[in-house]
Backbone as JSON Lines, residues from 0, in Angstrom:
{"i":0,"aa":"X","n":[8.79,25.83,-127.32],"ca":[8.75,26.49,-126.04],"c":[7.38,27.12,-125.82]}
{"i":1,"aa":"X","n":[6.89,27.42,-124.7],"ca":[5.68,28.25,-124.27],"c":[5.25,29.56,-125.35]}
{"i":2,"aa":"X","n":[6.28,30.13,-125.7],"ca":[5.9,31.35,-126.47],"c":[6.18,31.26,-128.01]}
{"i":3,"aa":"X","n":[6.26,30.09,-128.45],"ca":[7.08,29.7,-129.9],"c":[8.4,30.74,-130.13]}
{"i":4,"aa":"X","n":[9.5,31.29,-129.36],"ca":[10.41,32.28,-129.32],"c":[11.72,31.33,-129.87]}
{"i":5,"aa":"X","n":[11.82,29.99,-129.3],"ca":[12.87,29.33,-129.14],"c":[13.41,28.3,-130.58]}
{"i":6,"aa":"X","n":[14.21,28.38,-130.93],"ca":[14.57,26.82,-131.13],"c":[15.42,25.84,-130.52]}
{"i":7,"aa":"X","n":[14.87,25.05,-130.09],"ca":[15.9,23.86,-128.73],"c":[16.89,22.78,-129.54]}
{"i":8,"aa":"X","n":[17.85,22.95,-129.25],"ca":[18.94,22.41,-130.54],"c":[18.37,20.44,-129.76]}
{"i":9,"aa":"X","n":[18.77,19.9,-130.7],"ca":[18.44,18.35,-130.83],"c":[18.67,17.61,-129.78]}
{"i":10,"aa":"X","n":[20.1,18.18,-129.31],"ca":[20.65,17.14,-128.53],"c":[21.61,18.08,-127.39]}
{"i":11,"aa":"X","n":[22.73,17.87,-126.79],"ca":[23.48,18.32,-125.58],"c":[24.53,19.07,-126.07]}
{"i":12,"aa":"X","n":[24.56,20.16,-125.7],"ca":[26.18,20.68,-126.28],"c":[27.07,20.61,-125.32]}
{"i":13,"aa":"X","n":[26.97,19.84,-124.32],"ca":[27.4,19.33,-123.22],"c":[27.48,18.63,-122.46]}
{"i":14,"aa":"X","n":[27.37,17.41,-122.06],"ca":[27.21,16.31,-121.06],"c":[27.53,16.97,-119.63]}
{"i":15,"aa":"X","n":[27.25,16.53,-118.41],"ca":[27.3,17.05,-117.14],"c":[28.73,17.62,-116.55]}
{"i":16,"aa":"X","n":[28.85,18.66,-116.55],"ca":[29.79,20.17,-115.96],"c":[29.06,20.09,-115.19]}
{"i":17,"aa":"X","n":[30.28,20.85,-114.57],"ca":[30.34,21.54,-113.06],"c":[30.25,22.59,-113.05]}
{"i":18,"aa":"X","n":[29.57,23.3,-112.2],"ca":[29.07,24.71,-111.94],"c":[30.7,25.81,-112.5]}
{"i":19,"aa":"X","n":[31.6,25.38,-111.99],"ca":[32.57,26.24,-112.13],"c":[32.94,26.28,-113.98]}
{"i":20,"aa":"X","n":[32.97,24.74,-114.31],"ca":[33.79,24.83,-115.62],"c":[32.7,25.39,-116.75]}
{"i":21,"aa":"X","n":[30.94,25.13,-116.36],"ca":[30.27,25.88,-117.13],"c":[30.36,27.46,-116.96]}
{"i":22,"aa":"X","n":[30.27,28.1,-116.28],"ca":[30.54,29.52,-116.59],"c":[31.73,29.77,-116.35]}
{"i":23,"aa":"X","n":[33.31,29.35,-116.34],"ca":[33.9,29.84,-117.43],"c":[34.36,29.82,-118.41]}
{"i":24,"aa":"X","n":[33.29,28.61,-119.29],"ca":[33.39,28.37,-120.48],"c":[31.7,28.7,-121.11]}
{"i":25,"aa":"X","n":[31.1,28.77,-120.73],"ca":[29.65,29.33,-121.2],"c":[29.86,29.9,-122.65]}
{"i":26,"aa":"X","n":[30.64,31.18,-122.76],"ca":[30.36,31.59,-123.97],"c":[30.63,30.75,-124.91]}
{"i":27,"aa":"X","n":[31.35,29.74,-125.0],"ca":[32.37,29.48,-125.87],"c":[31.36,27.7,-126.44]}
{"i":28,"aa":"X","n":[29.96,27.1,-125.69],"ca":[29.63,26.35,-125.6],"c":[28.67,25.81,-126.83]}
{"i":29,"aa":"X","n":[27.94,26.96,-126.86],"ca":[26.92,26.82,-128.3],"c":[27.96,26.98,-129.22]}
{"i":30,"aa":"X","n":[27.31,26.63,-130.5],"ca":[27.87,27.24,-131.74],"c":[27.15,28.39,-132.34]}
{"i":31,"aa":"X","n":[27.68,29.02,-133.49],"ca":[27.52,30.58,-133.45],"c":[25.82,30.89,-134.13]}
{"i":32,"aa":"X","n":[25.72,31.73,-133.09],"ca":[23.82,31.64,-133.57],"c":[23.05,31.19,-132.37]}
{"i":33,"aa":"X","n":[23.81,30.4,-131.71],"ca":[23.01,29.98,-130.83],"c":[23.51,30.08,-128.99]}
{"i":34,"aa":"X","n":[22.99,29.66,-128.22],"ca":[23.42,30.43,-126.73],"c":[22.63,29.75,-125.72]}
{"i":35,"aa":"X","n":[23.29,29.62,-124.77],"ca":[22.66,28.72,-123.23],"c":[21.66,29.88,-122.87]}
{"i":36,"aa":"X","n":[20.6,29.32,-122.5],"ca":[19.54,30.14,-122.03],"c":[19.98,31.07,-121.48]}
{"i":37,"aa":"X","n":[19.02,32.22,-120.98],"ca":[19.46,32.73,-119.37],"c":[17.97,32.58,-118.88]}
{"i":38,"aa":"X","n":[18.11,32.93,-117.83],"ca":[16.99,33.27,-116.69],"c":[15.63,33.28,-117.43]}
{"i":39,"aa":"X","n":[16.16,34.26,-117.94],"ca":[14.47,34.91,-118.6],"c":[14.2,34.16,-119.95]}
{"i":40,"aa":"X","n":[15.2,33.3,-120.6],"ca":[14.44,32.29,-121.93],"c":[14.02,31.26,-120.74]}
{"i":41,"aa":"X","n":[14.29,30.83,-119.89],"ca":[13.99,29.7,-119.16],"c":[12.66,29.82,-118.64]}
{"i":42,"aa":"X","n":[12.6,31.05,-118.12],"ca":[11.37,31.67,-118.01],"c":[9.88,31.55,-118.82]}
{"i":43,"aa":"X","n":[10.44,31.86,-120.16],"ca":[9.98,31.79,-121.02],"c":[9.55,30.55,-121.67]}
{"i":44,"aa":"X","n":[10.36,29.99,-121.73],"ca":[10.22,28.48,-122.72],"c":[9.54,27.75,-121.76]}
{"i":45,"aa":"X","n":[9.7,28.07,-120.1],"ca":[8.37,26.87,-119.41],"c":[7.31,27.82,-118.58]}
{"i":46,"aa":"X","n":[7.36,29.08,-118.96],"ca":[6.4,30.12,-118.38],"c":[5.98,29.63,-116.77]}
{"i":47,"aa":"X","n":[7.23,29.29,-116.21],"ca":[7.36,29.6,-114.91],"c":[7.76,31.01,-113.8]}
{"i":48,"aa":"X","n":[6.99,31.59,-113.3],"ca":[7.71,32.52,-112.9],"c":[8.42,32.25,-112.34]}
{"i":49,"aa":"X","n":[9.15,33.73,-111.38],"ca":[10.52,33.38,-110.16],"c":[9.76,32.73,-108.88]}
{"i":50,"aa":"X","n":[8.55,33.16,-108.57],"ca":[7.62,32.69,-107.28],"c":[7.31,30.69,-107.34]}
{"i":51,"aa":"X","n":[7.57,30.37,-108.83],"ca":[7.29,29.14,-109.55],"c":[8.57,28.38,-109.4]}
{"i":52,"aa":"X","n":[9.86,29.23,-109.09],"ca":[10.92,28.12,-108.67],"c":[10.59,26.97,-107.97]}
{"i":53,"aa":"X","n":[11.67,25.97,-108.33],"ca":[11.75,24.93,-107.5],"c":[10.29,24.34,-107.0]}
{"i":54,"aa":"X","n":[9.54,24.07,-108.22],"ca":[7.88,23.24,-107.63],"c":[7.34,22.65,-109.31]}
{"i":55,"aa":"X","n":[7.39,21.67,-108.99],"ca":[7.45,20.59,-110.53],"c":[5.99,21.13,-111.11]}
{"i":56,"aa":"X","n":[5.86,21.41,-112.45],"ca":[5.23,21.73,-113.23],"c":[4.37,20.04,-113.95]}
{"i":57,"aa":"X","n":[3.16,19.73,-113.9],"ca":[2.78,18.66,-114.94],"c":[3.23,18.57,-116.29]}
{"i":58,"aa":"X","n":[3.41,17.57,-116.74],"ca":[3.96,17.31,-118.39],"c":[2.41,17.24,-118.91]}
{"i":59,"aa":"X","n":[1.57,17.23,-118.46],"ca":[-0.37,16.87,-118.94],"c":[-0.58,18.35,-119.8]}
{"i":60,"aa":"X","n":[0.13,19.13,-119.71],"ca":[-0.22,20.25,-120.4],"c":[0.31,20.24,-121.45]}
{"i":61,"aa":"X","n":[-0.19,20.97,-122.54],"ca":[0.36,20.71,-124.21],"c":[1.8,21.75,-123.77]}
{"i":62,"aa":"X","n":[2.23,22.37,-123.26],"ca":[3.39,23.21,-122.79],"c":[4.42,22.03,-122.23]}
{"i":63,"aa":"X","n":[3.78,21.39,-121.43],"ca":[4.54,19.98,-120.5],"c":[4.74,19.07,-121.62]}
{"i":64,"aa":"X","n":[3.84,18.51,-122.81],"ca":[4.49,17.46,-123.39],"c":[5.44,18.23,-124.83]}
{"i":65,"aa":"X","n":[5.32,19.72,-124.99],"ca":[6.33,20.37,-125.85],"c":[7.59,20.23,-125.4]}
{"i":66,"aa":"X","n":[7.8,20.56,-124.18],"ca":[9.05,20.8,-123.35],"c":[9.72,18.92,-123.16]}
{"i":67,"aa":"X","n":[8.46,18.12,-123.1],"ca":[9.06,16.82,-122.97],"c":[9.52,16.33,-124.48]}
{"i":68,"aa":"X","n":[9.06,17.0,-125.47],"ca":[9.36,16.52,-126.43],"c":[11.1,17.01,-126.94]}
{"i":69,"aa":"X","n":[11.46,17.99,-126.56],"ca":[12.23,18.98,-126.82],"c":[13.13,18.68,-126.1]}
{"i":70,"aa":"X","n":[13.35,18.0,-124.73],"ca":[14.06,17.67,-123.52],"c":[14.34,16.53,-123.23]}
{"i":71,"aa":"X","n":[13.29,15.68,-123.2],"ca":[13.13,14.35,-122.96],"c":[12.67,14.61,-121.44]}
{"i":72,"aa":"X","n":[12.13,13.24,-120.41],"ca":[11.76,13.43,-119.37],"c":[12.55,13.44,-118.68]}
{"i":73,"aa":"X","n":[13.96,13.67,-118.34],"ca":[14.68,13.47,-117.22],"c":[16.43,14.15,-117.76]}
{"i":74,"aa":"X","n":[16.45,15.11,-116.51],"ca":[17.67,15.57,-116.59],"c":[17.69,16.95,-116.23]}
{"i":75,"aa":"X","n":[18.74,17.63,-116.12],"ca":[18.56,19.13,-115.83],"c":[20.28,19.77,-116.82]}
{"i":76,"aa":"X","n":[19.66,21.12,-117.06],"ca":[20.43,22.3,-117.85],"c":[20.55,23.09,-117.38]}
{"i":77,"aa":"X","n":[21.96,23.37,-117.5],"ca":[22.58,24.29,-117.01],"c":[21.67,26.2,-117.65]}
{"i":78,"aa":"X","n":[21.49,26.77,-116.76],"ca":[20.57,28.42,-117.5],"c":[22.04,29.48,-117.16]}
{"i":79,"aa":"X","n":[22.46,30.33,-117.93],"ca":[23.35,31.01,-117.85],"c":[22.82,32.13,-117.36]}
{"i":80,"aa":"X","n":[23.57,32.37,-115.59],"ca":[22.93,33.23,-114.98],"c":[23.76,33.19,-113.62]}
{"i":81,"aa":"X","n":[24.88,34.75,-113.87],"ca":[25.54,34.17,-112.98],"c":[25.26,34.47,-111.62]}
{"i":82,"aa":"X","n":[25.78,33.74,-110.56],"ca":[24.64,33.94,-109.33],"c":[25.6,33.16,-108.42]}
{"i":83,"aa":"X","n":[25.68,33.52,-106.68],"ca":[26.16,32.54,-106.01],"c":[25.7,31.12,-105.93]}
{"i":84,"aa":"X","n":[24.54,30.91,-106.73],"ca":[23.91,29.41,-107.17],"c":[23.44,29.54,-108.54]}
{"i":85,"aa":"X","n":[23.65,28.63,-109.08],"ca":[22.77,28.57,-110.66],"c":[21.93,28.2,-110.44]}
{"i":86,"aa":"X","n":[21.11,28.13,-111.75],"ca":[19.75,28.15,-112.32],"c":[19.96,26.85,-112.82]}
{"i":87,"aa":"X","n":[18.84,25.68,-113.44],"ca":[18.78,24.96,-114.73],"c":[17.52,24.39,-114.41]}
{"i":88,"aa":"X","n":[17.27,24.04,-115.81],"ca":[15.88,23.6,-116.11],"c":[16.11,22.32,-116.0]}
{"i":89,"aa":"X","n":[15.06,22.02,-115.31],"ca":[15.06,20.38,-114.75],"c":[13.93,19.68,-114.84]}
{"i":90,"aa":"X","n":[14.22,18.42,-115.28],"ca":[13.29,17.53,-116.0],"c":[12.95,16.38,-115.43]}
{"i":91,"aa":"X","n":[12.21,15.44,-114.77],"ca":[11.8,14.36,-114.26],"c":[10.62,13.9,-114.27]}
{"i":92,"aa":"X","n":[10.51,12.38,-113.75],"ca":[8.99,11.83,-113.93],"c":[8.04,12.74,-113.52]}
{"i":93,"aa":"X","n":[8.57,13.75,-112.52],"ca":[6.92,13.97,-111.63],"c":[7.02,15.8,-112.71]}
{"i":94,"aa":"X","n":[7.71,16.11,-113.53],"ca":[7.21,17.31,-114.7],"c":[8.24,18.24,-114.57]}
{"i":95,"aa":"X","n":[8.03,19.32,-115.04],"ca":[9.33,20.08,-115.09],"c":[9.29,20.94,-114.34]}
{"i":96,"aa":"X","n":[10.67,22.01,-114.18],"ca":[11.19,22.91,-113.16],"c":[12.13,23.75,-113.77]}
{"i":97,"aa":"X","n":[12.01,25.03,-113.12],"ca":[13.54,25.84,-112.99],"c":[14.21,25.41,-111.56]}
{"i":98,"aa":"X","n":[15.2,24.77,-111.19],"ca":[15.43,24.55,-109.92],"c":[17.0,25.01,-109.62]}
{"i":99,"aa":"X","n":[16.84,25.49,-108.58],"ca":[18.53,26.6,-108.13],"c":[19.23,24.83,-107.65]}
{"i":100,"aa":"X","n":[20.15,25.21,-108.13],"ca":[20.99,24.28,-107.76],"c":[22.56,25.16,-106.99]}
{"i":101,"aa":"X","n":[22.99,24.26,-106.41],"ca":[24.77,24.78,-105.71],"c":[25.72,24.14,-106.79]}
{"i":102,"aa":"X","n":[26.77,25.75,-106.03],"ca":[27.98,25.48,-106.54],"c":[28.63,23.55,-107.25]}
{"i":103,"aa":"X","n":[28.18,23.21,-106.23],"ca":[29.0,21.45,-106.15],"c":[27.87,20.42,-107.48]}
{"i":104,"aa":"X","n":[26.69,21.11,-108.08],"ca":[25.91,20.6,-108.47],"c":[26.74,20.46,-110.07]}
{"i":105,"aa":"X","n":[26.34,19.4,-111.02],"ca":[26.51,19.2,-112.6],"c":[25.54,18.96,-113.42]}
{"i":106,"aa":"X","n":[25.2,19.86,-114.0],"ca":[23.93,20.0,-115.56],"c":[24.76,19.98,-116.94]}
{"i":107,"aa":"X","n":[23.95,19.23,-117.7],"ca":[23.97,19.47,-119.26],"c":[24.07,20.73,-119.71]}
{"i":108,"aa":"X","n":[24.21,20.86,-120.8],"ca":[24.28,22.07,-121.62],"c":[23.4,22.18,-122.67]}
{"i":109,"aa":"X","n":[22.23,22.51,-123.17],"ca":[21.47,22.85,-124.06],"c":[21.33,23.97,-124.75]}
{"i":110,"aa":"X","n":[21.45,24.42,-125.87],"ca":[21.41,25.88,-126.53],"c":[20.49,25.66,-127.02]}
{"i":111,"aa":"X","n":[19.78,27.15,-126.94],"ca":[18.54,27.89,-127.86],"c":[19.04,28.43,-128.82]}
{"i":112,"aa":"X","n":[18.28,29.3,-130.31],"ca":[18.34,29.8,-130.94],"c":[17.1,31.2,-130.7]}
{"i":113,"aa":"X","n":[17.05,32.24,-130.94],"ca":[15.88,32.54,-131.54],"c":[15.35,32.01,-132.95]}
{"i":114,"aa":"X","n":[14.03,32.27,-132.8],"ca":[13.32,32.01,-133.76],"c":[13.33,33.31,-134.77]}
């Protein structure tokens, strides 16, 4: 991640949920030690601010090909943050994002660790 804070588990602790069934099962998603982002690791791990929502970031940066390495290029995660819209970190050809998504929207599940 941007601040070396994180460890990004390997693979999905989730395949694509729905806004509803991820938070009210969120806690229960990682295994113990580890936890769906929130806001502010998301923050963190692609050092986007809140003004930085929703506007694709380049993968050309050694930050962009960490996060591609860690993610892969395509897809979006669910960020635990509860809100009349969620959060998730989102991944595609043109680089990465925090992007608000709606209620009706479905993201993966990825857990962090601290380091």
């Amino acid at each position: 991640d941007g601040n070396g804070s994180f460890w990004v588990a390997p693979e999905d602790a989730r395949s694509m949920v729905g806004y509803t069934d991820f938070y009210n099962k969120v806690n229960a998603t990682c295994p113990s030690g580890w936890r769906v982002p929130t806001l502010a690791d998301g923050q963190s791990l692609t050092q986007v601010a809140q003004e930085g929502h929703n506007t694709f970031h380049s993968w050309s940066s050694n930050l962009g090909q960490q996060l591609q390495t860690a993610f892969g290029n395509s897809g979006q995660y669910w960020i635990n943050d509860t809100h009349t819209r969620g959060y998730a970190l989102y991944f595609q050809s043109e680089g990465y994002a925090i992007w608000t998504l709606s209620q009706s929207n479905s993201a993966k599940v990825r857990c962090i660790k601290d380091k």
